[in-house]
C-alpha positions as CSV (number, residue, x, y, z in Angstrom):
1,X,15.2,6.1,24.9
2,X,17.1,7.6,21.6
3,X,18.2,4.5,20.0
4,X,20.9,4.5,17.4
5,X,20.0,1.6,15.6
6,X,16.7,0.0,14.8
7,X,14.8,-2.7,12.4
8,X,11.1,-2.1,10.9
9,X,9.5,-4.6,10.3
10,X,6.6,-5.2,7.0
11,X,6.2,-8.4,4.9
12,X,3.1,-8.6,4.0
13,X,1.4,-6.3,1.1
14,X,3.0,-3.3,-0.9
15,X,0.0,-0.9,0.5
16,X,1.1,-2.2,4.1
17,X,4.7,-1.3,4.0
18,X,3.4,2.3,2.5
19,X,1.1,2.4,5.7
20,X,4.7,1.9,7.9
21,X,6.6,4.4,6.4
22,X,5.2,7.2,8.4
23,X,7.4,4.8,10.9
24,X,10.5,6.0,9.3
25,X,9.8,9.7,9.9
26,X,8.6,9.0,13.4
27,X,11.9,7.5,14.3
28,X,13.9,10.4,12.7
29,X,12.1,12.8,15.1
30,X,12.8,11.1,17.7
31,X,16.3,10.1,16.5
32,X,17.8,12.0,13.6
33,X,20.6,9.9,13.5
34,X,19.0,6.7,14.1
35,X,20.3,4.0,11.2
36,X,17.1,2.6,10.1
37,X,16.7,-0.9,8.5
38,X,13.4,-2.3,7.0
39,X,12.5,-5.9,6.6
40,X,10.4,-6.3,3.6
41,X,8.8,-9.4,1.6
42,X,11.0,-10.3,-1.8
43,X,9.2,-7.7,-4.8
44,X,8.6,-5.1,-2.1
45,X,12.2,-3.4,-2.2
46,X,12.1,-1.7,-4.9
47,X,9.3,0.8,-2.6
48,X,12.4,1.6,-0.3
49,X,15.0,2.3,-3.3
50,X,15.0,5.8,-3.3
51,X,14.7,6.4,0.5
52,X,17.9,7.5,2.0
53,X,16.9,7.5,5.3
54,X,17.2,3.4,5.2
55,X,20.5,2.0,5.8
56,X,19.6,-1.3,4.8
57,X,16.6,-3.3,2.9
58,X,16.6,-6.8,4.9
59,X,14.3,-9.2,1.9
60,X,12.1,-12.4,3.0
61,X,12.3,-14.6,0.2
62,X,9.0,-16.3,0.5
63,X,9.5,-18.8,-2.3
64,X,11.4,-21.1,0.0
65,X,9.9,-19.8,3.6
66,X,11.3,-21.2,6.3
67,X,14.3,-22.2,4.5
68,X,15.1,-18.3,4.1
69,X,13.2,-17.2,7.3
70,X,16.1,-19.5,9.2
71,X,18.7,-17.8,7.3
72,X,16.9,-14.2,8.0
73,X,16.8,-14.9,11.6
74,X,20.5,-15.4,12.2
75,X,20.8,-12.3,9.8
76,X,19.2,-10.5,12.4
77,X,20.8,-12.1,15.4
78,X,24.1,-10.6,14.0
79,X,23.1,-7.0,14.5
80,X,21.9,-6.5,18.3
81,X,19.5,-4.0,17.1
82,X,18.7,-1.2,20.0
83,X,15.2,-1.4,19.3
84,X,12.7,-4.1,16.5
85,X,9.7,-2.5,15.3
86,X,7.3,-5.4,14.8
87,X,4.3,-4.1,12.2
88,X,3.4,-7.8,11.2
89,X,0.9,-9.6,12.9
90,X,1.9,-13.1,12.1
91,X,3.5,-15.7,13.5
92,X,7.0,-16.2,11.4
93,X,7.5,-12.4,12.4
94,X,6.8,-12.8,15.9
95,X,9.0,-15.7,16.0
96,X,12.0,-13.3,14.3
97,X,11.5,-11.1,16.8
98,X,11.6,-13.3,20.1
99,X,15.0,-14.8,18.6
100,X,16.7,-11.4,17.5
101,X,19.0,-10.0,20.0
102,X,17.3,-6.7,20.6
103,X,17.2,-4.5,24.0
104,X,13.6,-3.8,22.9
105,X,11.2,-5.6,20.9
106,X,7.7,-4.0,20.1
107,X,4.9,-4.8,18.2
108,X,1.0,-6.0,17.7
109,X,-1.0,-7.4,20.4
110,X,-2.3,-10.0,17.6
111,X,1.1,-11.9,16.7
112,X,1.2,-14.8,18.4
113,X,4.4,-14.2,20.3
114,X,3.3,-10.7,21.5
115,X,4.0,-12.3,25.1
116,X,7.5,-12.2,24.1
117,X,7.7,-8.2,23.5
118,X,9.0,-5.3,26.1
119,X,5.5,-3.7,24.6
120,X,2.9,-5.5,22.9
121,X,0.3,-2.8,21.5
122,X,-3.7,-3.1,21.1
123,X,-4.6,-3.5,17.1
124,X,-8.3,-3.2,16.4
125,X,-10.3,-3.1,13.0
126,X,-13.2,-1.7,14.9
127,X,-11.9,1.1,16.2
128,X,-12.3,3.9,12.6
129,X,-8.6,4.7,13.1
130,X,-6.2,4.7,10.1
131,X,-3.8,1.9,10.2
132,X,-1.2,4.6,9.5
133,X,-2.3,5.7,13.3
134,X,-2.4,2.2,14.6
135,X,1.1,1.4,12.8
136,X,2.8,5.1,14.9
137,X,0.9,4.0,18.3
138,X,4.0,1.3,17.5
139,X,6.2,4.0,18.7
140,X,4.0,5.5,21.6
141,X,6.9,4.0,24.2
142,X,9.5,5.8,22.7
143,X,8.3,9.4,22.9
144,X,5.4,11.6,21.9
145,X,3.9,11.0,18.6
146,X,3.4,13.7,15.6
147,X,0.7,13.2,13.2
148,X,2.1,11.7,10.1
149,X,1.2,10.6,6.9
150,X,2.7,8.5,4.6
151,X,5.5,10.1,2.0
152,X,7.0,8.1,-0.4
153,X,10.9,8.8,-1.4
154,X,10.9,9.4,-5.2
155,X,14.9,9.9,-7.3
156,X,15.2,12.9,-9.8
157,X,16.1,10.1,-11.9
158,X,12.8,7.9,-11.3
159,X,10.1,11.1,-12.0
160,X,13.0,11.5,-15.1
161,X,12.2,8.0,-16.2
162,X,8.0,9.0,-16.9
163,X,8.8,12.0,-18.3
164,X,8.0,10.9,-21.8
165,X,4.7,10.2,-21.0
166,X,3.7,13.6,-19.5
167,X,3.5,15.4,-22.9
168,X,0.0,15.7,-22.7
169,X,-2.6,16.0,-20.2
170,X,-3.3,12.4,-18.7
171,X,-4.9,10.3,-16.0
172,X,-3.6,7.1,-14.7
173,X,-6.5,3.5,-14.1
174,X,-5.1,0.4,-12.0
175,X,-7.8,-1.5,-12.7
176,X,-6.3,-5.0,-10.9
177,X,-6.9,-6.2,-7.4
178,X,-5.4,-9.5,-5.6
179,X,-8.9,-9.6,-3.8
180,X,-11.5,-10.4,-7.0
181,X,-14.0,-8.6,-4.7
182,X,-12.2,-5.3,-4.5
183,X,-11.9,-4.9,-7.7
184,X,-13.8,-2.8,-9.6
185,X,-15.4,-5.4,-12.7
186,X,-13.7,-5.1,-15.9
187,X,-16.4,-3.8,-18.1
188,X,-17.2,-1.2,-15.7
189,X,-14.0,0.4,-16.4
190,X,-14.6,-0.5,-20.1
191,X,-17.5,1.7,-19.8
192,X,-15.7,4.5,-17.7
193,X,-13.1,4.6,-20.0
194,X,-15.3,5.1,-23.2
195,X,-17.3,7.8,-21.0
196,X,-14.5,10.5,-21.1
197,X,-15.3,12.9,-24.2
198,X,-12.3,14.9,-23.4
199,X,-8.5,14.2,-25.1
200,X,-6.4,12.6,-22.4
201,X,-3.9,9.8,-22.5
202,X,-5.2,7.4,-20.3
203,X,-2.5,4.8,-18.5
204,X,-2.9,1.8,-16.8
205,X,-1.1,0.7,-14.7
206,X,-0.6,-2.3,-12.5
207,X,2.2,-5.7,-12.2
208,X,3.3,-7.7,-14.9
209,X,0.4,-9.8,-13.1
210,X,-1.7,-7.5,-14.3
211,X,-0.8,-7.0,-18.1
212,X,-3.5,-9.2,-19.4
213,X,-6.0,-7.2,-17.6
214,X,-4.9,-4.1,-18.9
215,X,-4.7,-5.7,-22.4
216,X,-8.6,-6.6,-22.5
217,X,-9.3,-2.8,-21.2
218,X,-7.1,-1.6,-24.1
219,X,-8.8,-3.7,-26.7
220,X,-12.2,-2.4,-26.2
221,X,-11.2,1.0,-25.3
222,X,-9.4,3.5,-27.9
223,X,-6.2,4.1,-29.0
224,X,-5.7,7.0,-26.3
225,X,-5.1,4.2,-23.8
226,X,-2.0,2.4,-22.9
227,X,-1.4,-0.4,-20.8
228,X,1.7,-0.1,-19.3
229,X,1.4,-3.1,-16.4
230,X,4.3,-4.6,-16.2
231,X,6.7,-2.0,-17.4
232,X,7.1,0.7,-14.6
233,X,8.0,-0.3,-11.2
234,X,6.7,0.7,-8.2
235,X,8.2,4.0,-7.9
236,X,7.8,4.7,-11.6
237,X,4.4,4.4,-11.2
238,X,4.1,6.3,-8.2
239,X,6.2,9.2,-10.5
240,X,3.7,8.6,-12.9
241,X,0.4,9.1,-11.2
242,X,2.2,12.1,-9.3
243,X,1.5,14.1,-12.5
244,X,-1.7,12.8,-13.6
245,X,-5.2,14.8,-13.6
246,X,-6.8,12.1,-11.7
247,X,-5.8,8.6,-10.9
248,X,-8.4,5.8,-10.4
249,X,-8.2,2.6,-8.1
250,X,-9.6,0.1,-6.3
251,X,-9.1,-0.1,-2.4
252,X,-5.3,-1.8,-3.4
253,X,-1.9,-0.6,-3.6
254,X,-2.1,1.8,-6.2
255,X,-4.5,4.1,-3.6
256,X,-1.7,3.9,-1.2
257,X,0.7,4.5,-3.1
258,X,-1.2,7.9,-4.4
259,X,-1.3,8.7,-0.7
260,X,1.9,8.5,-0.3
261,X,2.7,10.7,-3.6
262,X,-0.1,13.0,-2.5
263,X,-1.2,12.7,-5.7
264,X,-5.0,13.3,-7.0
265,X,-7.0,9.8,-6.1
266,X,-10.6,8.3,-6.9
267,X,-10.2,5.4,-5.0
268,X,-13.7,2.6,-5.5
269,X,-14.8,0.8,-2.6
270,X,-16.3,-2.4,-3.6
271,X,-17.0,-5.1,-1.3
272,X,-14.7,-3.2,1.4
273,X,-15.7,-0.1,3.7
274,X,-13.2,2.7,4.5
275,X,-13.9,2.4,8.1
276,X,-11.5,-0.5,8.3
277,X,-9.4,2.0,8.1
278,X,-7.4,1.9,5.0
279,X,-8.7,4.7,2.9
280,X,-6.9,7.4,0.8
281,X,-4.9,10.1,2.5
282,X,-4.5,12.5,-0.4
283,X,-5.0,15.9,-0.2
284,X,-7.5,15.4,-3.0
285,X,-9.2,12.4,-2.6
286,X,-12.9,10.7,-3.3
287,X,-14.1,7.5,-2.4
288,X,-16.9,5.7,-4.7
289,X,-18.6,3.1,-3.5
290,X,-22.7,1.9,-4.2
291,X,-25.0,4.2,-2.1
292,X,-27.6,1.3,-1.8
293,X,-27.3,-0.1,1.7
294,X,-26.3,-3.6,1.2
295,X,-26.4,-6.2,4.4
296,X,-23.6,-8.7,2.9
297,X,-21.1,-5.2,2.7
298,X,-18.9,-5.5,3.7
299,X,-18.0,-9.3,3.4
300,X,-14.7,-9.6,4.7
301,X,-11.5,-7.2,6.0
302,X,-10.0,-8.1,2.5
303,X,-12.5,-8.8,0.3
304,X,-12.7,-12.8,-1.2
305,X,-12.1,-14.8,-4.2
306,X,-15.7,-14.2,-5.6
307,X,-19.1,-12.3,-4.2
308,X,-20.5,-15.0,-1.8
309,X,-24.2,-13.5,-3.1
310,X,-23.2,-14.3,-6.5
311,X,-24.7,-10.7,-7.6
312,X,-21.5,-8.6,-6.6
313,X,-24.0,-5.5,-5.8
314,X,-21.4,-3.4,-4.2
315,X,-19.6,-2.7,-7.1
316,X,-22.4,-3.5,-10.1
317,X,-24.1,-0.8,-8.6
318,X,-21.4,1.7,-8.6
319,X,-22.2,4.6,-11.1
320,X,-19.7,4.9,-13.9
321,X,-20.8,8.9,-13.8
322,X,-19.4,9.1,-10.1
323,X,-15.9,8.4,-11.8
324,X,-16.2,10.8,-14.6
325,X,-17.5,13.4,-12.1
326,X,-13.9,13.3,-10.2
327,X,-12.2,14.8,-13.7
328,X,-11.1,18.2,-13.5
């Protein structure tokens, strides 16, 4: 089957709809003209500005949900897509999908309406494969698969945008995580951060969510560092860490986002494990996490509000040297 038009569909995080992209390319090889539309969570568009291999951006406005999801089903309904690419594994998405007018609907195994797909495809976090893998299997009933990796479209005009801050030689810290658990604890970074002997600008980076954050690091760090959460957007800051010596993370966005930049990533592991299957994909690329063998790690797929131990081991133990080690 060579469809001419289909829908992609990711609304959940910004790393997940990074994950789906390789989706995009997928479809191209099978279909280089194929009009391509991608169904994204409100905030999340601005990932898919600069791609111009997307017709349209479809947005889920999740402030009022199913007031919006109503008026995003009859959207859909309008379009007779030849084929709906269902990457979400949750209800109001499978429910989309089993209304859409669609000669072929595919997706997870997991979403509660997968009895409603043409193909409904096995998703396991046990299994060591990469979601980006899992996310292309998507695909396996339209054609052979290639072995792709996420690439994220960048403007002229975006990497134009952070030129100013390329004058000298720099490296990039997102310190933030929405999991508390993921993240990498403040004063660690402090301590990284005051660590470096050598003279680089040091940006962080990170949501407007995140500005306080990056404030507190800032304050207690030097006047070499920046904080500028809040003020690049996504692709900005994916410009931005495309030219940086290193870039540091948590297992979050800002790794995926590196991945799919290719650029240089140090990406720490707290209460997570890479074997989920949602590590970097840089060609330079580290993962830090503790080397103590600790029976509570991981604690979740995603990490949790705060360590259920109370002694958040897997990331007090973490040696600030292991990120100073990954400068060049």
């Amino acid at each position: 089957m060579r469809p001419n038009r289909i829908l992609i569909i990711q609304t959940a995080f910004i790393g997940d709809v990074v994950l789906a992209m390789p989706l995009i390319a997928q479809m191209r090889l099978f279909s280089p003209k194929v009009a391509i539309d991608f169904l994204v969570r409100k905030g999340n568009e601005s990932l898919l500005a600069d791609d111009a291999r997307i017709q349209n951006i479809l947005i889920w406005d999740k402030k009022e949900k199913i007031k919006n999801l109503i008026k995003l089903i009859r959207e859909v309904r309008k379009v007779n897509y030849d084929v709906i690419i269902n990457v979400q594994r949750f209800y109001s998405m499978g429910l989309l999908t089993l209304l859409a007018h669609a000669k072929v609907k595919i997706g997870f195994d997991k979403n509660p309406f997968s009895w409603s797909f043409d193909h409904a495809i096995a998703h396991s976090l046990t299994d060591q494969v990469h979601e980006v893998d899992r996310n292309l299997e998507l695909l396996k009933p339209l054609g052979i698969l290639a072995k792709l990796k996420p690439e994220l479209q960048v403007s002229k005009a975006t990497f134009a945008s952070v030129e100013k801050y390329k004058k000298i030689p720099y490296i990039t810290v997102a310190p933030a995580s929405v999991w508390k658990t993921k993240q990498f604890p403040v004063h660690k970074w402090i301590a990284f951060i005051k660590a470096i002997e050598s003279q680089l600008a040091i940006y962080i980076i990170g949501g407007p969510d995140d500005k306080k954050l990056g404030n507190e690091i800032q304050q207690q760090t030097h006047s070499g560092v920046v904080n500028l959460c809040g003020t690049l957007n996504l692709l900005q800051s994916a410009a931005l860490m495309a030219g940086a010596l290193m870039n540091y993370m948590n297992d979050s966005a800002p790794m995926h986002l590196a991945s799919a930049i290719n650029a240089p990533t140090t990406a720490i592991f707290c209460s997570t494990i890479p074997a989920f299957g949602f590590g970097p994909l840089a060609d330079d690329r580290a993962v830090i996490e503790s080397d103590q063998k600790l029976a509570c790690r991981p604690c979740g797929i995603h990490g949790s509000k705060d360590c259920p131990e109370k002694h958040f081991d897997c990331a007090e133990k973490i040696s600030v040297k292991s990120l100073v080690a990954r400068l060049p």
